[in-house]
C-alpha positions in Angstrom: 0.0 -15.3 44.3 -0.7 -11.9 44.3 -2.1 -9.5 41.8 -1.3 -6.2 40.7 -2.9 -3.6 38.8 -1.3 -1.5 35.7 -2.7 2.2 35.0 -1.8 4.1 31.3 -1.9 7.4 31.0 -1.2 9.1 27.7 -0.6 12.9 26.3 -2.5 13.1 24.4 -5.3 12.1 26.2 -7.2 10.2 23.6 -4.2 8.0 22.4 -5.3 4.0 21.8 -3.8 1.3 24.3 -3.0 -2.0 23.7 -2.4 -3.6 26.4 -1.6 -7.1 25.7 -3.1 -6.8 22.4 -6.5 -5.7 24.1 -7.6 -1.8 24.0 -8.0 -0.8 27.7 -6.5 1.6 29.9 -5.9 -0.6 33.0 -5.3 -4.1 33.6 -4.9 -6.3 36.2 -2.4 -9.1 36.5 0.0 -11.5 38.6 3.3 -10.0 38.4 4.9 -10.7 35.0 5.4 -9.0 31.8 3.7 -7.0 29.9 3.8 -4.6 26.5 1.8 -1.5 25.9 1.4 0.1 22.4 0.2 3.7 22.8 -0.7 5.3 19.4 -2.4 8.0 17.6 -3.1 9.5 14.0 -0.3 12.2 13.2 2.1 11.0 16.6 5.1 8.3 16.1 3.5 5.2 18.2 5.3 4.1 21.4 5.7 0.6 22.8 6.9 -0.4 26.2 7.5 -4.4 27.7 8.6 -4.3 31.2 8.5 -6.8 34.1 5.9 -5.6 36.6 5.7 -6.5 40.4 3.9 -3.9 41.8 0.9 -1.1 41.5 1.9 1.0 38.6 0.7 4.2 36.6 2.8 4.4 33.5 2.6 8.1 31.8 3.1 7.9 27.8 3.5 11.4 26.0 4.0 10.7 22.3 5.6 12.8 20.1 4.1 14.4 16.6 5.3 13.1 13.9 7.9 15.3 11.6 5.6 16.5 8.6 7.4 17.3 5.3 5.4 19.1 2.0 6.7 20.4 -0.7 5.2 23.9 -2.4 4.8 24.5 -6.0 5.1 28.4 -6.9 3.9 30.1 -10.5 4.2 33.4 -10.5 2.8 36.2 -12.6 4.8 37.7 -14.5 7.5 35.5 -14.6 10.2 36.3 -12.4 8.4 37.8 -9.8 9.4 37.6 -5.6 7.6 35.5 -3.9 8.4 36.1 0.1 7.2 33.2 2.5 6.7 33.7 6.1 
C-alpha cells in the first residue's frame, strides 16, 4: 500500500496542530482518515476529519475571537458628557 503525505498550513502562522492528537505540521500516512485541530490564544479553534488518498497541503486561517468588555464611567461633576471614539 501506498503512503501519502499531509501538509498544515495556518494563518496565523504560529497556530498549534494536532494532528492525530500529536503537535506536528506534517504527517505521513496510508490513505485513511485523519483530524486536525488548529488553535491559538484569542482565535476560535478549528478542526477538520477528512478521508485522505493523496498528497495534500491543507491551509487553515482561524478567525479572532469576538471580544466583549464592558466600561464603567464616573464623571466629575456629575452629569458631565463623556464622548467615546
Amino acid at each position: 500500500m501506498h503512503t501519502l503525505t499531509v501538509n498544515v498550513v495556518t494563518y496565523p502562522s504560529d497556530a498549534t496542530v494536532l494532528i492525530n492528537g500529536v503537535q506536528r505540521r506534517s504527517i505521513t500516512i496510508t490513505p485513511g482518515e485523519v483530524t486536525i485541530v488548529v488553535s491559538k490564544t484569542g482565535y476560535v479553534t478549528k478542526t477538520i476529519t477528512q478521508v485522505y488518498d493523496s498528497n495534500t497541503t491543507e491551509e487553515i486561517r482561524l478567525t479572532e475571537e469576538n471580544r466583549n468588555a464592558t466600561i464603567t464611567v464616573i464623571a466629575q461633576p456629575a452629569g458631565a458628557v463623556v464622548k467615546i471614539d
